[in-house]
DRENDO-1510 file (C-alpha; in Angstrom, 1 decimal, always signed):
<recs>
REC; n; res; u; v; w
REC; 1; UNK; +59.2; +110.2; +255.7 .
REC; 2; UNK; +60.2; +106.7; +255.6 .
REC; 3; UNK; +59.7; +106.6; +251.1 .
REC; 4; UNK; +61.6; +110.1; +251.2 .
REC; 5; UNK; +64.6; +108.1; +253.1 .
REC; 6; UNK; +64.4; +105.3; +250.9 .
REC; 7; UNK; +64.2; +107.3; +248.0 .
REC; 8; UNK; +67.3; +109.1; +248.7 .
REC; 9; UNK; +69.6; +105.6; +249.4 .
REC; 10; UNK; +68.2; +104.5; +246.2 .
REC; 11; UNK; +69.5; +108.0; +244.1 .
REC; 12; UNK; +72.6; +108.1; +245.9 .
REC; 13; UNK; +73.3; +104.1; +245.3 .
REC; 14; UNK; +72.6; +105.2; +241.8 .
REC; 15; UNK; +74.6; +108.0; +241.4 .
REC; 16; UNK; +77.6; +106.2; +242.4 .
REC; 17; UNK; +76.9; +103.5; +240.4 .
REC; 18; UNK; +76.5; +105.6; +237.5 .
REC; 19; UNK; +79.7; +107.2; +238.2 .
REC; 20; UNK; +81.7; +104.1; +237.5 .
REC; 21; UNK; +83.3; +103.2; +234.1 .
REC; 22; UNK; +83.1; +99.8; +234.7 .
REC; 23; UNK; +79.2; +99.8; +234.6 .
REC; 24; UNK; +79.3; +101.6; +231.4 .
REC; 25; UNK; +81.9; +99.3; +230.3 .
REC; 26; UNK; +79.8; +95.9; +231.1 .
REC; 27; UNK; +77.1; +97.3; +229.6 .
REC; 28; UNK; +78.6; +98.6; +226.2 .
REC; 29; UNK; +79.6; +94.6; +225.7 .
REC; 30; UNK; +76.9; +93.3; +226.7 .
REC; 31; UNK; +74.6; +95.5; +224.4 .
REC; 32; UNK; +76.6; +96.1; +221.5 .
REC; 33; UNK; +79.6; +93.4; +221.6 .
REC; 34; UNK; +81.8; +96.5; +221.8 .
REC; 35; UNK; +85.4; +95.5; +223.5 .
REC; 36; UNK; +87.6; +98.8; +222.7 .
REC; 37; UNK; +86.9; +102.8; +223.2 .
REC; 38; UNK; +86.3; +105.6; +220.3 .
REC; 39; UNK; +85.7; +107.8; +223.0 .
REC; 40; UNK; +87.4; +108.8; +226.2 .
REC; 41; UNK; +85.1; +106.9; +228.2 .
REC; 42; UNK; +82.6; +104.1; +228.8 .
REC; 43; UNK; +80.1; +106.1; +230.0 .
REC; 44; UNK; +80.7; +108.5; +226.7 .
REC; 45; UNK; +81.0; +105.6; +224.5 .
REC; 46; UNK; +77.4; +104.1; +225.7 .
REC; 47; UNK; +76.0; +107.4; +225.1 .
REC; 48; UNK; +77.5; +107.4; +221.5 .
REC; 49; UNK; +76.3; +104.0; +220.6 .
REC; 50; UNK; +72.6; +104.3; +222.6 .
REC; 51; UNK; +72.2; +107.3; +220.1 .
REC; 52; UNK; +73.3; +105.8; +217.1 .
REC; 53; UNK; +70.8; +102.7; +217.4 .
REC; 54; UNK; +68.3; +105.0; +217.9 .
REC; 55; UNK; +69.2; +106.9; +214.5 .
REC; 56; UNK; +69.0; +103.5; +213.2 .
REC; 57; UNK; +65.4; +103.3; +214.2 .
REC; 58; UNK; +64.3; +106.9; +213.3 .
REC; 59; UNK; +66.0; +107.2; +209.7 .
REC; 60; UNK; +68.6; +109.6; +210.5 .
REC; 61; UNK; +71.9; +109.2; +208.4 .
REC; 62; UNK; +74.2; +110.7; +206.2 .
REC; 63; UNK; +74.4; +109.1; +202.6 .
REC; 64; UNK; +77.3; +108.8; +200.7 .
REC; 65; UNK; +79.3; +107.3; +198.0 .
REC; 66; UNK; +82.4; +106.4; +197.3 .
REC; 67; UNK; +84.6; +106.8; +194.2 .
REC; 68; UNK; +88.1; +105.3; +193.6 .
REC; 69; UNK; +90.2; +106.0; +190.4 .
REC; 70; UNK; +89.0; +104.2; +187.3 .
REC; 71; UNK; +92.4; +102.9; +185.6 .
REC; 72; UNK; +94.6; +101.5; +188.7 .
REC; 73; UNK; +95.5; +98.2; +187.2 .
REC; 74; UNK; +95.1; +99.4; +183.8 .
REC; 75; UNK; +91.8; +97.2; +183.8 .
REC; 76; UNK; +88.0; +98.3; +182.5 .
REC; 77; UNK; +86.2; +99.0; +185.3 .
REC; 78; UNK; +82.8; +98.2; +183.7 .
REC; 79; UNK; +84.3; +94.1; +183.9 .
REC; 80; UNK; +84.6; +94.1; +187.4 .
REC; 81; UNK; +82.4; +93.0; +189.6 .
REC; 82; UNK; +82.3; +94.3; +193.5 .
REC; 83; UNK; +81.8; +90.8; +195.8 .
REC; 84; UNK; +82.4; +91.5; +199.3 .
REC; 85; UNK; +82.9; +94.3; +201.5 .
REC; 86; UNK; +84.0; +95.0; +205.2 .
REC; 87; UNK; +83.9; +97.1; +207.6 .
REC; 88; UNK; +86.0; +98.7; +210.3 .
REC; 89; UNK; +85.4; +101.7; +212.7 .
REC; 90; UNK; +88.0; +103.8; +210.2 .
REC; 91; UNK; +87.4; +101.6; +206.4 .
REC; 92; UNK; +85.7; +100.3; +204.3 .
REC; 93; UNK; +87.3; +97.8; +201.9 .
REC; 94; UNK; +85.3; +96.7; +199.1 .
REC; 95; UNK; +86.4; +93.1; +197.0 .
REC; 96; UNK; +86.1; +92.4; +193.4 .
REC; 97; UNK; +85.9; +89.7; +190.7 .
REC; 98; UNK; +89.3; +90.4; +189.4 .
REC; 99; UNK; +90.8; +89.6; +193.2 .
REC; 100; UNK; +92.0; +93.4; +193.8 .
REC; 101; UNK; +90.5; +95.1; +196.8 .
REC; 102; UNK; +90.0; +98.2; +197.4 .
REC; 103; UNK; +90.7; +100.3; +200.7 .
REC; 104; UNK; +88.7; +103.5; +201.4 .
REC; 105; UNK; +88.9; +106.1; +205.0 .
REC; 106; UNK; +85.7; +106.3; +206.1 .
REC; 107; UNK; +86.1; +109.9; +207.8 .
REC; 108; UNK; +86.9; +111.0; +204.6 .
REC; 109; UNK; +85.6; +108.8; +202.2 .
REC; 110; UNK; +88.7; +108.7; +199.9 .
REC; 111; UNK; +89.9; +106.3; +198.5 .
REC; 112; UNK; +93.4; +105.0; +200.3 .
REC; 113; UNK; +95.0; +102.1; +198.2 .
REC; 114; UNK; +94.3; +99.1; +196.0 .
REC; 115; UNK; +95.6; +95.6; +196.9 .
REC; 116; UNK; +96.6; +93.5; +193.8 .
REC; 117; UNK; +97.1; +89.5; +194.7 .
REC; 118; UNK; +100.1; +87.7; +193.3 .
REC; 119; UNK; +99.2; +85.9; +190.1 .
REC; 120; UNK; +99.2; +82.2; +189.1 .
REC; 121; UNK; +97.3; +79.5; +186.8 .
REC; 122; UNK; +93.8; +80.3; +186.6 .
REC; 123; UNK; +91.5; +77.3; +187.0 .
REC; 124; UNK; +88.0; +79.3; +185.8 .
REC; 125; UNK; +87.7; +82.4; +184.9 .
REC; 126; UNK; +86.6; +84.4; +188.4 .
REC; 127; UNK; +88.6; +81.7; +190.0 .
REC; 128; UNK; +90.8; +84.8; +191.4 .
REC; 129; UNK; +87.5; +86.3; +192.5 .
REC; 130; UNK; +87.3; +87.4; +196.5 .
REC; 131; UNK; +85.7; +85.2; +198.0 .
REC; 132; UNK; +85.7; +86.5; +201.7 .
REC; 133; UNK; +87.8; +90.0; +203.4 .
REC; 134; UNK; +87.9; +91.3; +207.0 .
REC; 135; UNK; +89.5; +93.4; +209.1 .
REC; 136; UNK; +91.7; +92.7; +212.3 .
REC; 137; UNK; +93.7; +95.5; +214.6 .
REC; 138; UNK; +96.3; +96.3; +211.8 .
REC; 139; UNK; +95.4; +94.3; +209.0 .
REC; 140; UNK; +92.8; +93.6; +205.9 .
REC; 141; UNK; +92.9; +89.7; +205.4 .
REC; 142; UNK; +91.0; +88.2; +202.2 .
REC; 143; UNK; +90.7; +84.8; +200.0 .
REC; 144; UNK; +89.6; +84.1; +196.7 .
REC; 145; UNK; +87.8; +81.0; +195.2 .
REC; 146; UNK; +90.9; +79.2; +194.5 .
REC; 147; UNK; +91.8; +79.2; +198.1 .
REC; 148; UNK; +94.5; +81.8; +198.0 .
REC; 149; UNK; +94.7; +84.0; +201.4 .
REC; 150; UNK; +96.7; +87.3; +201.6 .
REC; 151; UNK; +97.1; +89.4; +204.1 .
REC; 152; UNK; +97.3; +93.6; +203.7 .
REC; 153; UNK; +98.9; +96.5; +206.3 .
REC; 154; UNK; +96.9; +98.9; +206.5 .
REC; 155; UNK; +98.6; +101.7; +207.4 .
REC; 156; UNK; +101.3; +100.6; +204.5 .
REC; 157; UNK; +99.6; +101.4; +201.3 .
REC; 158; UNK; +100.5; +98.4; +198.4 .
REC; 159; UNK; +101.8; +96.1; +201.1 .
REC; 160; UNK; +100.3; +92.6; +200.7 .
REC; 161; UNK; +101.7; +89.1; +200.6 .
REC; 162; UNK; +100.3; +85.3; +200.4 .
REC; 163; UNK; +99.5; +83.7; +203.7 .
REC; 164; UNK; +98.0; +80.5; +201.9 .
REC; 165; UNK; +98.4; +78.9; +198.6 .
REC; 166; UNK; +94.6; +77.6; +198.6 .
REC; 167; UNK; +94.3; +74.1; +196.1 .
REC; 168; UNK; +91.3; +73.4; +194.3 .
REC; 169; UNK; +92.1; +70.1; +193.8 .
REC; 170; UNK; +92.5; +68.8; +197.2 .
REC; 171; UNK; +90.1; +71.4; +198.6 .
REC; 172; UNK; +87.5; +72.9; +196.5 .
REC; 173; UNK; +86.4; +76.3; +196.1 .
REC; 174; UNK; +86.5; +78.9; +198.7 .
REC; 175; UNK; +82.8; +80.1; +199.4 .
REC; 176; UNK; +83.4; +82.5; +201.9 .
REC; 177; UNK; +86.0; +83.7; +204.3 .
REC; 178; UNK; +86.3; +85.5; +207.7 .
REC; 179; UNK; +87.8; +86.1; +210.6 .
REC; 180; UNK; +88.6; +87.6; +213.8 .
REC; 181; UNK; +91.8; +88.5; +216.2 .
REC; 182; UNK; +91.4; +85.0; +217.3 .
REC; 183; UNK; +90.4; +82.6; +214.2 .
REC; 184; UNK; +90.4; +82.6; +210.3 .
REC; 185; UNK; +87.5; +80.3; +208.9 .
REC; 186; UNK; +87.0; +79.3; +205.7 .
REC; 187; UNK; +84.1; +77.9; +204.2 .
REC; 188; UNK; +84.5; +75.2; +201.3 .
REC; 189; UNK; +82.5; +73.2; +198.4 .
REC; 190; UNK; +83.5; +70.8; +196.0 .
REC; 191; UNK; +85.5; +67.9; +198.1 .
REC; 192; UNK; +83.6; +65.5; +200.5 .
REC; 193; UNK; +84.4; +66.2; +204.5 .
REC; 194; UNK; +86.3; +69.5; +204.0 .
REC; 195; UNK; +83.4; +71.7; +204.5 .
REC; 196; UNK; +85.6; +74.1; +207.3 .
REC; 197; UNK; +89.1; +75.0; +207.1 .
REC; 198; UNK; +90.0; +76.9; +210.6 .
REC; 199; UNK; +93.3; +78.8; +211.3 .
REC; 200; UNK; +94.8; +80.3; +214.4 .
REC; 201; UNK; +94.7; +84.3; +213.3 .
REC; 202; UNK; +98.1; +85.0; +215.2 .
REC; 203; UNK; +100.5; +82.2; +213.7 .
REC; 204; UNK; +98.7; +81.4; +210.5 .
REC; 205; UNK; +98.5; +77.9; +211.3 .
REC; 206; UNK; +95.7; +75.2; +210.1 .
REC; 207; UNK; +94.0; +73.5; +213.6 .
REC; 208; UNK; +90.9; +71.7; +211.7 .
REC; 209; UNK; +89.5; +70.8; +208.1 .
REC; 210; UNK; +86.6; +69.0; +208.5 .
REC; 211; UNK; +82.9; +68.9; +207.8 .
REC; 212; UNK; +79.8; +68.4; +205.7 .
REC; 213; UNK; +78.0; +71.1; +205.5 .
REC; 214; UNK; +78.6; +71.4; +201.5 .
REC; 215; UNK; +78.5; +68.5; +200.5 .
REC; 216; UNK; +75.3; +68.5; +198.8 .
REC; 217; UNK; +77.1; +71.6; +196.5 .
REC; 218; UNK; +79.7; +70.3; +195.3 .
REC; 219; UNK; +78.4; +70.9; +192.2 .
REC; 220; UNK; +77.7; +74.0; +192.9 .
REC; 221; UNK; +80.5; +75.2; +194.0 .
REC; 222; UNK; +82.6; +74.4; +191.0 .
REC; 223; UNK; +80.2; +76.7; +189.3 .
REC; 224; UNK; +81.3; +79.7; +191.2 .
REC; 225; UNK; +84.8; +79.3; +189.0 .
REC; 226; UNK; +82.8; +80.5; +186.0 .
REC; 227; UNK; +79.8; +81.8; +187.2 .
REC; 228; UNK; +79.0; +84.8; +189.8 .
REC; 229; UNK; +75.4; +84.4; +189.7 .
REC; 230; UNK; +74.8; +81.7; +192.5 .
REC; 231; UNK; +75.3; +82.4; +196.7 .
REC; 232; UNK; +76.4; +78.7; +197.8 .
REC; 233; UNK; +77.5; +79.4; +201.3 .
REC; 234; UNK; +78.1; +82.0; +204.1 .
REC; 235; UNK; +80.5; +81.5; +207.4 .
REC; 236; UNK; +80.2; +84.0; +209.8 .
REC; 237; UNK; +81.7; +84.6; +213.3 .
REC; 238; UNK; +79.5; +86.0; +215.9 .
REC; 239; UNK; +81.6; +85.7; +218.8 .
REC; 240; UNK; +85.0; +84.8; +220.4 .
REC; 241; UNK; +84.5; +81.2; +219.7 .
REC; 242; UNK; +81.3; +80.8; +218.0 .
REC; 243; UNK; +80.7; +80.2; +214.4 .
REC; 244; UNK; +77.6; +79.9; +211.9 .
REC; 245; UNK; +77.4; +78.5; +208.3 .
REC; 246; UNK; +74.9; +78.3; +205.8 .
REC; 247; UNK; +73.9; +76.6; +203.1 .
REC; 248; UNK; +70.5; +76.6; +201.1 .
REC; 249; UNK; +69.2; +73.7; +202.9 .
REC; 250; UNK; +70.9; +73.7; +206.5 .
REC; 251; UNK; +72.4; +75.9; +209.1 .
REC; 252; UNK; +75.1; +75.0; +211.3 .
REC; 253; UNK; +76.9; +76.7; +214.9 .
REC; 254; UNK; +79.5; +75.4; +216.3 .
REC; 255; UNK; +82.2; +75.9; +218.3 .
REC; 256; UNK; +85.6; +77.1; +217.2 .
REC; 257; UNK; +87.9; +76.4; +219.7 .
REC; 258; UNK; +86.9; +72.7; +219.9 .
REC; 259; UNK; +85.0; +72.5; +217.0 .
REC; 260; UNK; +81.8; +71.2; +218.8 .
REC; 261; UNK; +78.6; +71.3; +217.0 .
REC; 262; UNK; +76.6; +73.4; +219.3 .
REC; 263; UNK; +73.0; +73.8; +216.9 .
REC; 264; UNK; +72.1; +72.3; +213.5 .
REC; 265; UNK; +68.9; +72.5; +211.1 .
REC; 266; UNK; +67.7; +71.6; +208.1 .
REC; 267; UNK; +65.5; +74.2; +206.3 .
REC; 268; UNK; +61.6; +73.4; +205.7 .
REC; 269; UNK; +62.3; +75.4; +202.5 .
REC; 270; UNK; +65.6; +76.6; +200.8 .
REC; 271; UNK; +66.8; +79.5; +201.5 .
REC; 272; UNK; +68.4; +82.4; +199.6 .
REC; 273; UNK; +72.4; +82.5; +200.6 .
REC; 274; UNK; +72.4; +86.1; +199.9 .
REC; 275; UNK; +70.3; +86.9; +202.8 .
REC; 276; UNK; +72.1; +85.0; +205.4 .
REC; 277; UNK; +73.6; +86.5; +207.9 .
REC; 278; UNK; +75.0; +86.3; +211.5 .
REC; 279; UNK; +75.6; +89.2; +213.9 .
REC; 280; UNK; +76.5; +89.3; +217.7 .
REC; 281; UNK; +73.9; +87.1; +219.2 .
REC; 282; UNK; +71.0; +86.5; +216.4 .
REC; 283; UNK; +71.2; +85.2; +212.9 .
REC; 284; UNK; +68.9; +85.5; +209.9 .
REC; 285; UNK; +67.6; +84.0; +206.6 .
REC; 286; UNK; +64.8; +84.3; +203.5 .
REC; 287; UNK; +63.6; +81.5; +202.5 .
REC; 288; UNK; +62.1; +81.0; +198.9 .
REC; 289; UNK; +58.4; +82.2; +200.3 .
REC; 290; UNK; +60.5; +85.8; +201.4 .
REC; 291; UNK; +60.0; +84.5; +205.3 .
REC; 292; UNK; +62.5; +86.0; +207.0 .
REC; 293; UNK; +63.1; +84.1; +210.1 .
REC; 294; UNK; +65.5; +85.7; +213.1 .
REC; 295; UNK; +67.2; +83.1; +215.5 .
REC; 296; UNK; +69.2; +83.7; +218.5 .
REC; 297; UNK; +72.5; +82.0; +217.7 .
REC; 298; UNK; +73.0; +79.8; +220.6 .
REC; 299; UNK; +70.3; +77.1; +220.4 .
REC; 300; UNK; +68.8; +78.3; +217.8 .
REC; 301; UNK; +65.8; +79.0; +219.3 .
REC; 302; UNK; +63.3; +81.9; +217.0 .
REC; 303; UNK; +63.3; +85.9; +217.6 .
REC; 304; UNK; +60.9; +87.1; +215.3 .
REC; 305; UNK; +59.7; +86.4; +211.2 .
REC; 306; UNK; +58.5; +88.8; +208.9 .
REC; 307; UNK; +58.0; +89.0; +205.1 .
REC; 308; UNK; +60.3; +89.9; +202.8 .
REC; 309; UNK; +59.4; +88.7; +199.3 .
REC; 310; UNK; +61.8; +90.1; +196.7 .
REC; 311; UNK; +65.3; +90.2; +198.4 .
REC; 312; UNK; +68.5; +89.5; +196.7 .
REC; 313; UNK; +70.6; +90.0; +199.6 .
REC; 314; UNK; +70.6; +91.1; +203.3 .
REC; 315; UNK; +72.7; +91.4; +206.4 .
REC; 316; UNK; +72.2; +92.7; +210.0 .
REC; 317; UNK; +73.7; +94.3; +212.8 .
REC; 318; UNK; +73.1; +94.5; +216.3 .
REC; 319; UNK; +69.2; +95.3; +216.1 .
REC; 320; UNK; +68.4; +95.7; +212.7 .
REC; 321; UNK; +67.7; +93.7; +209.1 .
REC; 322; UNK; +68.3; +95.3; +206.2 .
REC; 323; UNK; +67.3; +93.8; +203.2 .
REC; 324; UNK; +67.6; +94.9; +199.7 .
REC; 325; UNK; +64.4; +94.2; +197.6 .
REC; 326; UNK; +62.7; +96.1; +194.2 .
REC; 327; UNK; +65.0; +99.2; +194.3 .
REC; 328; UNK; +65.8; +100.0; +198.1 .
REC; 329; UNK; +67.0; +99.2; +201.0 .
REC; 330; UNK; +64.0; +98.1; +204.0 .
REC; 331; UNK; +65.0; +98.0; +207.0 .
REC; 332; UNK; +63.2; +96.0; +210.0 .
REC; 333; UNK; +64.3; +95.7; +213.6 .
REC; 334; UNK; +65.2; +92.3; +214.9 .
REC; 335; UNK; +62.8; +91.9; +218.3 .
REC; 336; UNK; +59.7; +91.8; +217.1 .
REC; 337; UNK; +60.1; +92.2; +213.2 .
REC; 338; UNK; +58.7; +95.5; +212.7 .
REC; 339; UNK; +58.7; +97.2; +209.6 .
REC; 340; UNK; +60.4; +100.7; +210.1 .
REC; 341; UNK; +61.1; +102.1; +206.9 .
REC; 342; UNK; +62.8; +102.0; +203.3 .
REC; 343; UNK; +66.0; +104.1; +202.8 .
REC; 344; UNK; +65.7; +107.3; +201.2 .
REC; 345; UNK; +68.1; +105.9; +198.2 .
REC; 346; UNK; +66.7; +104.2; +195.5 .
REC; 347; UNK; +69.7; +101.5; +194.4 .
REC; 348; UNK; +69.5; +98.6; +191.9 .
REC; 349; UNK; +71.4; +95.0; +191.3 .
REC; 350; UNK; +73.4; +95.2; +194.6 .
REC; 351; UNK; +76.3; +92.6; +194.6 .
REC; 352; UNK; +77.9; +93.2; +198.0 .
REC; 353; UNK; +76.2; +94.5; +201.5 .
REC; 354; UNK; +77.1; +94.6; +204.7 .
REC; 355; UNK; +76.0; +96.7; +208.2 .
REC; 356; UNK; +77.9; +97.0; +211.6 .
REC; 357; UNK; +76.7; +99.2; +214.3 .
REC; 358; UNK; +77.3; +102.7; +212.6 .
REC; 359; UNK; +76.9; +101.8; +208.9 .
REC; 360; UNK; +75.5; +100.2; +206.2 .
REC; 361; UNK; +77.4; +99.7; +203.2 .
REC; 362; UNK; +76.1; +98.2; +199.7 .
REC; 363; UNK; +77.9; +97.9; +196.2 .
REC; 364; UNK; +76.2; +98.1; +192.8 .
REC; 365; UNK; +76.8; +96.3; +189.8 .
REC; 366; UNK; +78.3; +99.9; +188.4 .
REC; 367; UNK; +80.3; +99.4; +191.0 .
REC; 368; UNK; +78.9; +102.5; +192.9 .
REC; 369; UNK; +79.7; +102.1; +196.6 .
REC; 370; UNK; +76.9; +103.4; +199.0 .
REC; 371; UNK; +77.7; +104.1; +202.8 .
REC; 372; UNK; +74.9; +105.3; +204.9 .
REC; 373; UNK; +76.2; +106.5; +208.0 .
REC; 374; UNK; +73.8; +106.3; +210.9 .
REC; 375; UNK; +77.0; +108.0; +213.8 .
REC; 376; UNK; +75.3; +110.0; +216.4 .
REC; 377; UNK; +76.0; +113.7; +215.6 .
</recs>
């Protein structure tokens, strides 16, 4: 009688509980990071995204590719070279050696319009290269190696201008780039204590150059003006406020808003760049034995390590590692480091990758653009 009672507080405590947005709401963020609604509720939206990580883990996708029109700068497509690529819940946009990038609808997986940057003195010949692109509310924001920033609408196809007139000189080259609602971060080689370069996102603004995470590639990074072939550094933002760079030889987090050094290590072993990657709480590198080692972001302190010989370059999302290595894509999940499978698609020399919590996207050097979308159905 008395578990019967008990029993029935405890379902009806439940049921009310479960009944309430807010719950779903706190635990949508706290799961997946996720801060705005695809769906007319919380309690829909956890649904959504509890079925899509679990496609993740059983191999359930949809494979595409996408296409965009082979003269639209009245330039050879078979010279271009696909760098980065971003995501969004609604595009992809896809950056190339050349500096034009490339906007696609995901829904529809056409291609929506081409971004050109305005021209000036080259100082090497993929010195116009992109560098670094992301995605805010309303806009696409990307760099190239010289430094230059511009800033795209959009919803207004063609519409670009410069934000930032990067210089080499005084700067160095622009590794990577990204950004969030809040910040833009740039990471740089080539000049002594100028490692980071941090904007405010809303007014554009410079608040910090500092840093010496590069310094050791200077050399290095003056290469990437005339040759593609080396990964130097990657900057990524995992949260609000916190930030991660890499390097072959260190990794660094540290603290946007008042640029506090919050973890730092030197590598046992150098690392690959192209594998480096930060996503949400946990970040991730190979190093040259193929370890694969998966650290929580804040202290730095280990997740999980697996083998991985034979990656070029990786990324992760919320959950998963995905790695491409002889071929394919293999995927692993971030806990424990379990091996769960290899993608169904067998893709070679991949320049660009990237995954969020729906897709995976990876660029080949024909310039083929391969979405896997893993979106509950």
């Amino acid at each position: 009688m008395v578990f019967h009672l008990i029993t029935s507080c405890v379902c009806r405590t439940w049921r009310r509980a479960s009944q309430s947005d807010l719950l779903w709401q706190t635990l949508t963020r706290r799961i997946w990071n996720r801060h705005h609604l695809l769906h007319p509720s919380w309690h829909q939206e956890y649904i959504y995204r509890h079925r899509t990580a679990t496609n993740f883990r059983n191999r359930r996708y949809n494979h595409t590719t996408l296409n965009f029109p082979p003269n639209d700068n009245n330039n050879n497509n078979e010279a271009l070279s696909c760098r980065r690529i971003a995501l969004s819940d609604y595009h992809l946009a896809a950056g190339f050696s050349d500096g034009s990038v490339r906007l696609f609808h995901l829904p529809t997986s056409l291609h929506v319009s081409t971004f050109h940057p305005h021209q000036r003195n080259h100082f090497g010949q993929y010195s116009r290269a992109v560098s670094g692109i992301f995605f805010t509310d309303t806009r696409l924001v990307f760099s190239s190696f010289d430094g230059d920033i511009h800033v795209a609408s959009i919803h207004v196809p063609g519409a670009l201008r410069r934000a930032h007139l990067g210089d080499v000189v005084t700067d160095g080259v622009l590794l990577d780039f990204t950004g969030s609602n809040r910040w833009w971060i740039g990471l740089y080689a080539g000049v002594p204590n100028r490692a980071f370069h941090i904007r405010n996102s809303n007014t554009e603004e410079l608040v910090f150059i500092g840093g010496t995470l590069t310094d050791p590639d200077a050399v290095l990074g003056w290469h990437l003006l005339v040759d593609l072939s080396e990964h130097v550094g990657r900057i990524r933002i995992t949260s609000d406020d916190l930030a991660v760079g890499f390097t072959r030889s260190r990794v660094l987090v540290f603290n946007l808003r008042n640029q506090m050094i919050l973890g730092e290590e030197e590598f046992m072993r150098p690392v690959n760049v192209g594998t480096t990657d930060a996503y949400n709480k946990a970040l991730m590198f190979v190093n040259s034995r193929g370890v694969a080692n998966v650290r929580q972001v804040e202290g730095l302190e280990e997740i999980c390590r697996f083998m991985a010989r034979g990656g070029s370059l990786g990324c992760i999302n919320g959950g998963y590692s995905f790695i491409s290595t002889n071929g394919g894509v293999r995927v692993w999940e971030l806990v424990h480091g379990e091996y769960l499978y290899t993608l169904r698609e067998r893709i070679w020399d991949v320049t660009a990758m990237i995954a969020d919590e729906r897709y995976v996207a990876a660029c080949t050097s024909d310039n083929t653009i391969h979405l896997w979308d893993f979106g509950a159905r």
